[in-house]
Structures are given as C-alpha cells and as structure tokens.
N, C-alpha and C positions, 0 to 999 in steps of 0.2 A: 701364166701370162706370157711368157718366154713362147711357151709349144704354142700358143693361141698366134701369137706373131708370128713365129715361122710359118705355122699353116697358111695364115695370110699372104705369105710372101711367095710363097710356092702357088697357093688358087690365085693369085690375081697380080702379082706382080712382072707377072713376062719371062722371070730368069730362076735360074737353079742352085742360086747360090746368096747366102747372107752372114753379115759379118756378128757378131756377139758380143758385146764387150759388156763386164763385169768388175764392180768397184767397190771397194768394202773401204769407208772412210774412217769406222769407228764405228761412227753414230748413224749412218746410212750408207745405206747397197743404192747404186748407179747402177742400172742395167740399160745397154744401146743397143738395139736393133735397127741394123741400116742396110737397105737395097738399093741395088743400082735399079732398079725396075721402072715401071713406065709412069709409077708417080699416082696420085689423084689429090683431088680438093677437098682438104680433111673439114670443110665449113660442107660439104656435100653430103658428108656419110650419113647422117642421121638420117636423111631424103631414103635411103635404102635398105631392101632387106638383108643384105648382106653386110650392115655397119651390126649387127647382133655381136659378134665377137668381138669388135672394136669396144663395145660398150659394155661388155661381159667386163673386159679387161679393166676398163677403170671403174667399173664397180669392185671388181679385187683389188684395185691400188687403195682405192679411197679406203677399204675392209681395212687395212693396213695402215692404215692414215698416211699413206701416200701420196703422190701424184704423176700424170702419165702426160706426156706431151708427146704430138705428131707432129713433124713436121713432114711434109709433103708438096710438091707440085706439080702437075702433068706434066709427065716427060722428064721429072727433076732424081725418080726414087722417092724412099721414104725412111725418115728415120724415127724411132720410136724410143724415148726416153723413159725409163719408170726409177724414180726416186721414195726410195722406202725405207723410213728411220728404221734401225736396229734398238730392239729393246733387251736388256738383260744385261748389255756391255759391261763392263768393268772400268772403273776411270782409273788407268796407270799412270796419269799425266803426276 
C-alpha cells in the first residue's frame, strides 16, 4: 500500500519527494503519506483509469480490516491516511 502511494506520488503528483510517517499504537499502525504536489478531487478518481491503484489500495486496507482516507485538493497535495488494527498484540497494560 505504501509502494502503491509512492508510485502515485511520483506518476502524478508533479514533485520528487514525499514525507512517510508510521505509528504503532498498540492496537493499530497509522501510516501517512503526504505530498506537496498538485493535488486532485479524490470524489473524481473512480471517473478514471488511473484511480485502479487507488482502489487496489483500499481493497488491501479493508483485506486487513482497515481504513484508508484521502485527503486531497487541486493545487492542495495529498495526504493518505491508512489505519490498520494490529492483531496478536499482547495486553501489558
């Protein structure tokens, strides 16, 4: 999902560069993918053939019983959220 987002950001986002961040809460990984890049209307992607990866993606989040949010706006960048419980944890609490 990660590699799938970078490729995104490189074929269509304008710029050469994206930030990563990674979050291990316990019980769910925060992953953020966010470009400075030229943005789009994430109510648009299903319209094209090029949202296939987009949708790859959150058919692997959902796989995972996750969920993947975009936000985006032309001209804004984009940021891509994926939230995916951990299973196996150990409760130390």
């Amino acid at each position: 999902m990660v590699q799938e987002a970078i490729t995104n950001v490189r074929k269509h986002a304008g710029v050469n560069k994206a930030l990563v961040k990674m979050e291990d809460s316990g019980s769910l990984l925060t992953v953020v993918i966010k470009d400075e890049g030229c943005g789009f209307d994430p109510n648009e992607i299903s319209k094209h053939r090029e949202s296939y990866g987009i949708m790859g993606m959150k058919e692997r989040v959902q796989l995972f019983g996750g969920e993947l949010q975009i936000l985006s706006q032309p001209g804004e960048g984009t940021q891509i959220i994926i939230k995916v419980p951990l299973e196996g944890e150990a409760d130390n609490g």
